[in-house]
C-alpha positions in Angstrom: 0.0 0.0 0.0 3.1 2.1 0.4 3.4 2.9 4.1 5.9 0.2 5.2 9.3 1.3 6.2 11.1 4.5 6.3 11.2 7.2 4.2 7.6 7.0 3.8 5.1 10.2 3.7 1.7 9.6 4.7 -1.3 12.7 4.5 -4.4 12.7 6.6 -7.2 14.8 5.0 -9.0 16.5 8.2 -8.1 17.0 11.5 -11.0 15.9 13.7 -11.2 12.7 15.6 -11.2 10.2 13.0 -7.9 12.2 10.8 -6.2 12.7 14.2 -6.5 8.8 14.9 -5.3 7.7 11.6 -2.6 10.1 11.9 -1.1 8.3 15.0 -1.6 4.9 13.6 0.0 5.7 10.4 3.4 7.5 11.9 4.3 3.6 13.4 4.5 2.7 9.7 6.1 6.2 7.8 8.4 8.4 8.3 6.4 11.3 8.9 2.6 12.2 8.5 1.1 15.5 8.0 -2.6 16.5 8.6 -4.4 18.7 6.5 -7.0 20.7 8.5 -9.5 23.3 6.6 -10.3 25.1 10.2 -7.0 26.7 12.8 -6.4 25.3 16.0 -7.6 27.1 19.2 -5.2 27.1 22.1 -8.3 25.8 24.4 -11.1 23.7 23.9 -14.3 25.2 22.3 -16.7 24.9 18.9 -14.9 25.5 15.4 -16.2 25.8 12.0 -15.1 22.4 10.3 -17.4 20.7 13.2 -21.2 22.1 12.6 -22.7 19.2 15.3 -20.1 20.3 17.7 -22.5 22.2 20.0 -25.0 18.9 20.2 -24.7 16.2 22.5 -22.0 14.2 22.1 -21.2 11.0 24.0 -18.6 8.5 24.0 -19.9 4.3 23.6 -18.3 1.7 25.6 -17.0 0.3 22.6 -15.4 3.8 21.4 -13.7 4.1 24.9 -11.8 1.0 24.7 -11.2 1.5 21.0 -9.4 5.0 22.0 -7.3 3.6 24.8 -5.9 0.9 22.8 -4.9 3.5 20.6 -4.0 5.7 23.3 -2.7 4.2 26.2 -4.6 5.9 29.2 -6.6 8.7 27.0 -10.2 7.6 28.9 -7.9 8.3 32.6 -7.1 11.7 31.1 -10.6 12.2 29.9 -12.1 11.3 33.3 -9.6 13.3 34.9 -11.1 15.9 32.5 -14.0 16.2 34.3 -15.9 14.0 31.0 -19.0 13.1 33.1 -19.6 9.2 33.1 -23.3 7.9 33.0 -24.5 4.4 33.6 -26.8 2.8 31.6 -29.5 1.9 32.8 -29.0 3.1 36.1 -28.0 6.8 35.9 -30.8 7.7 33.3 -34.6 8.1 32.9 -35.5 6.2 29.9 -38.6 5.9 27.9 -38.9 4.1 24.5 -41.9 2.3 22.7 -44.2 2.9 25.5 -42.4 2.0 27.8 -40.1 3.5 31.3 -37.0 1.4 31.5 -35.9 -0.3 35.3 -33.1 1.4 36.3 -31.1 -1.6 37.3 -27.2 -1.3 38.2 -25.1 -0.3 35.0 -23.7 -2.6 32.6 -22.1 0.1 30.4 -20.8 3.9 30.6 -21.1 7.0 28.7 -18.9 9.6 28.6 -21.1 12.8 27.9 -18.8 15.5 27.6 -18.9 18.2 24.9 -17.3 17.5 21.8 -14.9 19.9 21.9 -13.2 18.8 25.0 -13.1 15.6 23.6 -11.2 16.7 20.5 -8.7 19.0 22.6 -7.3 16.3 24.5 -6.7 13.9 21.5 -4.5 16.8 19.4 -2.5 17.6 22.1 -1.9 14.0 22.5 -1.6 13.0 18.8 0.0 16.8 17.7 2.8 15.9 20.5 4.5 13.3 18.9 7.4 14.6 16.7 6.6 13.0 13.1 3.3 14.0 13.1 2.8 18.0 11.5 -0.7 20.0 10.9 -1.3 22.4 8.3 -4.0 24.4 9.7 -6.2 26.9 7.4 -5.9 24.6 4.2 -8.1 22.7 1.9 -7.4 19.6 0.1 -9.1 20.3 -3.5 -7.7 17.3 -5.7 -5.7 14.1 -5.7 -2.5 14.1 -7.1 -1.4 10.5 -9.7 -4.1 8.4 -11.5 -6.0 6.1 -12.0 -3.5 3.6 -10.9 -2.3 5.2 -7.9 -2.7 8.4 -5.7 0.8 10.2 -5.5 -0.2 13.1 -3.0 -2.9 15.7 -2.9 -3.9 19.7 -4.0 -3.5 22.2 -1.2 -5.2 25.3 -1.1 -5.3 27.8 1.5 -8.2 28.9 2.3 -9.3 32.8 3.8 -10.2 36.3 1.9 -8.9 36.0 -1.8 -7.0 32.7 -1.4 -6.9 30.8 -4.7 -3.0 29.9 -5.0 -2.4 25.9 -5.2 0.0 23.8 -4.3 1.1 20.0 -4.9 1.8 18.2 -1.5 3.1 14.7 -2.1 2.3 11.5 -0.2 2.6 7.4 -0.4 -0.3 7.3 1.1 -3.3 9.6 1.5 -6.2 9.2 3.7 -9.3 10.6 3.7 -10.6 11.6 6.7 -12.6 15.0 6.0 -16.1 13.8 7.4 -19.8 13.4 6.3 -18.7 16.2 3.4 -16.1 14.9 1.4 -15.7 15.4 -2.2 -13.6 12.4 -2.4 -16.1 11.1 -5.5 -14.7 14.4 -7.3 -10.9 14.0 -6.6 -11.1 10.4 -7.9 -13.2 11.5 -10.8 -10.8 13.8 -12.2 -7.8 11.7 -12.0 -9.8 8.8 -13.9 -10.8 6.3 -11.1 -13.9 5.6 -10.1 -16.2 6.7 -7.1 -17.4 4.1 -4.8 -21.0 3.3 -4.9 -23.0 4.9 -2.1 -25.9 3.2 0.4 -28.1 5.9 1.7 -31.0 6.0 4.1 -32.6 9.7 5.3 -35.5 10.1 7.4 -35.4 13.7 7.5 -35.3 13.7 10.8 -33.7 17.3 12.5 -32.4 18.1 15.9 -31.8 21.4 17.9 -29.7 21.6 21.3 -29.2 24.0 24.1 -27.6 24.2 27.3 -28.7 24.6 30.7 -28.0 25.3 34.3 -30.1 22.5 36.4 -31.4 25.8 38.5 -33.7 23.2 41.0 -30.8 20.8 41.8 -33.4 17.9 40.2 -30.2 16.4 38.3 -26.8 14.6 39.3 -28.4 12.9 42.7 -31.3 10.2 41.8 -30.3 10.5 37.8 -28.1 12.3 35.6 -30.4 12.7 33.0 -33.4 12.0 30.4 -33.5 9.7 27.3 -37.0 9.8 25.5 -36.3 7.4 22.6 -38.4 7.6 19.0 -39.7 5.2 17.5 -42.3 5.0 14.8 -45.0 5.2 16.5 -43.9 8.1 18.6 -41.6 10.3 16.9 -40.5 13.3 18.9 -37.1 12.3 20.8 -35.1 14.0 23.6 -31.8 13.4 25.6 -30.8 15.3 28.5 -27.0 15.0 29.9 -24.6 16.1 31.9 -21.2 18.1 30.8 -17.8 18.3 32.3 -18.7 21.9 33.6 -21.6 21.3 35.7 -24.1 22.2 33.0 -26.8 19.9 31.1 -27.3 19.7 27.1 -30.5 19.2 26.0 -30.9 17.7 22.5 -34.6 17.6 20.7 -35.3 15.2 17.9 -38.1 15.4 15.1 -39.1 14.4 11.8 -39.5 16.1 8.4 -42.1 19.3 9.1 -41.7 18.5 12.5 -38.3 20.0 13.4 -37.7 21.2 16.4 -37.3 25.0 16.5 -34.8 26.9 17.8 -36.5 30.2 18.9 -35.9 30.3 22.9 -39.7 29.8 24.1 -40.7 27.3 20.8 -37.5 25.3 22.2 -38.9 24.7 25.8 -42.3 24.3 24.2 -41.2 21.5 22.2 -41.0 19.6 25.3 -45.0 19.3 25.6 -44.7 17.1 22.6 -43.1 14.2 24.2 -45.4 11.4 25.7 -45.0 12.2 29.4 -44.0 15.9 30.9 -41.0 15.1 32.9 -38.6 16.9 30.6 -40.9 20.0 30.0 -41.4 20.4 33.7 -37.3 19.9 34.2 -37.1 23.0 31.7 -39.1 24.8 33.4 -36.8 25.4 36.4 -33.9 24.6 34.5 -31.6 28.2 33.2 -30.7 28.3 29.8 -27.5 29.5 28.8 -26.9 29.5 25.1 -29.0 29.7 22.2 -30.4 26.4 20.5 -28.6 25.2 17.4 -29.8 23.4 15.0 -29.3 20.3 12.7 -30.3 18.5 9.7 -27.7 16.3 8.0 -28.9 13.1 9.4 -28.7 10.7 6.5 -27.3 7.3 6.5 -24.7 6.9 4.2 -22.3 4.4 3.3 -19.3 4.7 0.8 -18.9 0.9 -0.3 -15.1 1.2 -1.4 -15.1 -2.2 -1.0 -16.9 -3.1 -4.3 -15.7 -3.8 -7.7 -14.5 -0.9 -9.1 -11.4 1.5 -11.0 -9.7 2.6 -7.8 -6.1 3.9 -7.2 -3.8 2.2 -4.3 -2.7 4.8 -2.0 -6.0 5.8 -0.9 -7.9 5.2 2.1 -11.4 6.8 3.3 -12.0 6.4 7.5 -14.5 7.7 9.7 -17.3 9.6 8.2 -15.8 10.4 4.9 -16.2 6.4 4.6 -19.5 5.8 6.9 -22.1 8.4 8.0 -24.4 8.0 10.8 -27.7 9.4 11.5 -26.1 11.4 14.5 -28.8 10.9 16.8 -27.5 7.3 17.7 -24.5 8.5 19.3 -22.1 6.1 17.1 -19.7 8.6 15.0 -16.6 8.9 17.4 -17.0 5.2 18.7 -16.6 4.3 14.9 -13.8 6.2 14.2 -11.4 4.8 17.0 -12.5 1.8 16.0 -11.9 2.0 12.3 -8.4 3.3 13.8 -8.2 -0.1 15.1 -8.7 -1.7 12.0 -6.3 0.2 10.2 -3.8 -0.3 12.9 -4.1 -3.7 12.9 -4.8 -4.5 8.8 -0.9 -2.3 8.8 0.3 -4.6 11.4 -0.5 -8.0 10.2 2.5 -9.7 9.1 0.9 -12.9 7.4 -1.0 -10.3 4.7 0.3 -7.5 2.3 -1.8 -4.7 3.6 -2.9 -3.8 0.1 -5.0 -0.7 -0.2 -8.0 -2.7 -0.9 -7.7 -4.8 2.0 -7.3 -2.2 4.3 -9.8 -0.5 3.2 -12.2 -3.6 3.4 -11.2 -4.0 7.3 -11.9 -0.3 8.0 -15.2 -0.4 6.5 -15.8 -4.0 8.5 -15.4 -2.1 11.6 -18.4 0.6 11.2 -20.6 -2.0 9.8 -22.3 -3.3 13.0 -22.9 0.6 14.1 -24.5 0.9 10.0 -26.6 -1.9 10.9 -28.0 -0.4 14.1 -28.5 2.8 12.8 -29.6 1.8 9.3 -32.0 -0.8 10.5 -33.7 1.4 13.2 -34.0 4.4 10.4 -35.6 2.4 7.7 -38.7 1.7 9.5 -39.0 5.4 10.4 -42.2 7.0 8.6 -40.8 8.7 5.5 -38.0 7.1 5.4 -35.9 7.5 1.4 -33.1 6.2 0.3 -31.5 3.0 -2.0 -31.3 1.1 1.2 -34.6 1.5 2.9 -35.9 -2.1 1.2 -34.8 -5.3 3.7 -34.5 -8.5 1.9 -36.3 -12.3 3.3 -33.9 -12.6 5.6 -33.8 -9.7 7.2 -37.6 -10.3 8.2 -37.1 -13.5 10.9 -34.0 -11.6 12.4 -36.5 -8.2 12.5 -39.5 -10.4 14.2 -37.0 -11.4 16.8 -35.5 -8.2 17.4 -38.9 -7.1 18.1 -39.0 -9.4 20.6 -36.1 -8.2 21.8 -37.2 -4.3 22.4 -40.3 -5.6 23.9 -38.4 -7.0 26.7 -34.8 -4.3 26.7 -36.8 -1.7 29.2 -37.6 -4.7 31.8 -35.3 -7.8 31.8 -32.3 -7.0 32.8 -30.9 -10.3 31.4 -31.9 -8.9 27.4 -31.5 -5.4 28.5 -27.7 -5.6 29.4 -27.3 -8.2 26.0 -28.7 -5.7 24.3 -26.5 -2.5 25.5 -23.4 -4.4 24.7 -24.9 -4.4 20.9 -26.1 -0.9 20.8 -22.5 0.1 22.6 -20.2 -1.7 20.3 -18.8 -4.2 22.9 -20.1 -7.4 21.6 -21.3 -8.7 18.4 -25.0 -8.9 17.4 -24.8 -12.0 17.5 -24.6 -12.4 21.3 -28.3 -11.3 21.3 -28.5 -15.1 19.9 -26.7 -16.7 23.1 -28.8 -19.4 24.7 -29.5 -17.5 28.1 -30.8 -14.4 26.0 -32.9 -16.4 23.2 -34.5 -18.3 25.7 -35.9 -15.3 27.7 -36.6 -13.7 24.2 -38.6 -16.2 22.7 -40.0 -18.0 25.4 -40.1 -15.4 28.4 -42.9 -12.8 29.9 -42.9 -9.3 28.7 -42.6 -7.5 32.5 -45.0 -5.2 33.1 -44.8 -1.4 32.2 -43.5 1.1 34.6 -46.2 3.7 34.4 -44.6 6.8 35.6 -40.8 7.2 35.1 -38.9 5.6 37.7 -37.4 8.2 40.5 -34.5 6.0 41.9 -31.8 3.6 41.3 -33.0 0.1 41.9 -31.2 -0.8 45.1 -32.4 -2.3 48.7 -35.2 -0.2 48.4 -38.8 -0.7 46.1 -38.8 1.4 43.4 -40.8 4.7 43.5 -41.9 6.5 40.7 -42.0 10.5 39.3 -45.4 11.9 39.8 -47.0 13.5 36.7 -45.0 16.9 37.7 -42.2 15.4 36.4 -40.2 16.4 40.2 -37.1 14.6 40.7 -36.8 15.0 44.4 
């Protein structure tokens, strides 16, 4: 692929998570690696340009965690040490999803919820420390430079007020790691190659964010926050979550014509829409402190690089320049450490030649169980478009059973902690199959609804349950 042994150049198209990861796996195999980055650094942690969902919630899967530590030795310590809030699921969190108010039994995962940017800030001082790794910040890659054969470098262009000069910057290997907008298609386009075939489900579906100051102290004792799940039946969502400054994010979610609005009393009113008033009354007390944002890219889309086609060696795709999320799932930086994984060890693997289609094949493998969560959930969504919405026969009896399974996730603790470890990226979805789970899936009780949201932790004592105010203590 042209990244073994010295002397060897390597260039990382964007600077977020995914770039930065690549970045530090690469520089084990070449002799340097430069990342190209269209925004410029801030000294400290905060929102930039080049990421527009920066200001939404953000949080970290259990499977994203461990894929970023064994990338980085200790970076989830630092993170804590941080102040990156940690959430248990079920425990910590007042869930509600297809009629239904989860137990909050003790956790068998963790979130981190911390903003985005603090995320990011950690990881570039980390990766930007290490002395064959360089940025250059305020520049655009605009082209591919080689053929159709192979990619010999790429077309820089600075960007700001009158900037139009270009300039070649040559590379063994380029990677393309410039997010859910890449013009990658293009590049390969004009140097004769051929663009990978794309998989795309959109349900239209919008969100809008704000943060708060939890004024009446309801937060951070009994739970740390609010998860009101959509589903087709019921399509308004909402998440509520703590941040490593003490403060809350509130994310709403809605469909197309339904989106929620970012005006500051339409925001809180939004809340009346959701199938119980807990949040609405929370608002209520609660402080805001920034405006709501909006946002609507929220289509599934998959770059299948792995197909037949006329494409150069030299040229990788990672994160969501290769794999885009409906954001609202939480998956995108879990993905990328772990397609930094697979890159790291596809390089690593001495009984293969790590040919360009290869390790691009094992990059793409690693986002595909996170595709079909978030893929398979969108599709049945109400309006849903796209050349992947269809599901073929078998898809049905594996879609009757995980039907099965969400009847019994907000009850059985037994499916409910099977099924985090899925929806978290920690085991395969094919542990939903085991013999302990299947058996309670096909042949056990649905327990019986909660009917008010559940107050406290289950522990020594009975569980009691949030009045219709919505008070948390």
């Amino acid at each position: 692929m042209g990244v073994r042994g010295g002397g060897r150049h390597a260039v990382v198209v964007g600077g977020s998570l995914a770039g930065l990861l690549a970045a530090r796996v690469l520089v084990e195999h070449a002799e340097r690696v430069t990342v190209v980055e269209r925004d410029r650094f801030a000294a400290e942690a905060g929102p930039r340009p080049g990421v527009p969902q920066g200001r939404h919630t953000h949080v970290l899967l259990d499977g994203g965690q461990r894929a970023l530590d064994a990338v980085l030795p200790g970076f989830m310590d630092e993170l804590r040490a941080a102040g990156s809030p940690r959430v248990g699921m079920p425990d910590d969190v007042v869930q509600f999803q297809r009629g239904r108010w989860f137990r909050r039994t003790p956790a068998s995962t963790y979130l981190h919820t911390g903003t985005r940017p603090q995320l990011e800030h950690l990881l570039r001082q980390r990766v930007l420390a290490h002395p064959a790794i360089e940025v250059v910040e305020g520049a655009e890659a605009v082209g591919l430079l080689g053929d159709a054969a192979r990619v010999r470098g790429v077309v820089l262009r600075e960007r700001g007020d009158g900037a139009r000069d270009e300039r070649p910057l040559a590379a063994d290997l380029v990677v393309d790691a410039s997010g859910r907008g890449t013009r990658a298609a293009r590049w390969l386009a004009r140097i004769g190659a051929d663009a990978p075939p794309e998989e795309t489900i959109e349900t239209g579906l919008a969100y809008a964010s704000r943060v708060y100051r939890d004024r009446g102290g309801r937060l951070g004792g009994q739970a740390l926050g609010f998860n009101i799940v959509a589903d087709p039946t019921q399509t308004y969502g909402c998440v509520v979550l703590p941040l490593e400054d003490g403060t809350c994010i509130v994310t709403f979610s809605g469909l197309r014509g339904d989106e929620p609005p970012t005006g500051d009393e339409e925001f809180a009113a939004f809340a009346k829409r959701l199938p119980h008033p807990v949040v609405h009354q929370w608002l209520r007390a609660a402080e805001p402190l920034t405006p709501a944002y909006g946002f609507r890219q929220t289509a599934n889309v998959r770059r299948r690089y792995d197909l037949p086609g006329r494409r150069p060696a030299g040229f990788l795709a990672t994160g969501d320049a290769l794999c885009t999320f409906n954001p609202i799932y939480g998956q995108g930086m879990a993905v990328a450490a772990r397609n930094a994984v697979a890159l790291r060890d596809a390089l690593a693997d001495s009984r293969r030649t790590p040919t360009t289609r290869r390790v691009q094949a094992a990059i793409l493998a690693s986002s595909g169980q996170a595709w079909d969560i978030s893929a398979g959930s969108d599709k049945k969504m109400p309006g849903a478009t796209g050349n992947a919405v269809g599901s073929s026969a078998l898809e049905r009896p594996v879609a009757w059973y995980l039907g099965r399974v969400l009847e019994r996730y907000a009850s059985d603790p037994v499916v409910g902690d099977a099924f985090r470890s899925v929806l978290t990226l920690t085991a395969p979805l094919t542990s939903l199959f085991a013999p302990r789970v299947a058996g309670r899936v096909l042949f056990g009780a649905v327990g019986a609804a909660l009917v008010e949201p559940p107050r406290e932790r289950e522990g020594a004592a009975p569980v009691s349950q949030l009045g219709r105010t919505g008070e948390l203590a």
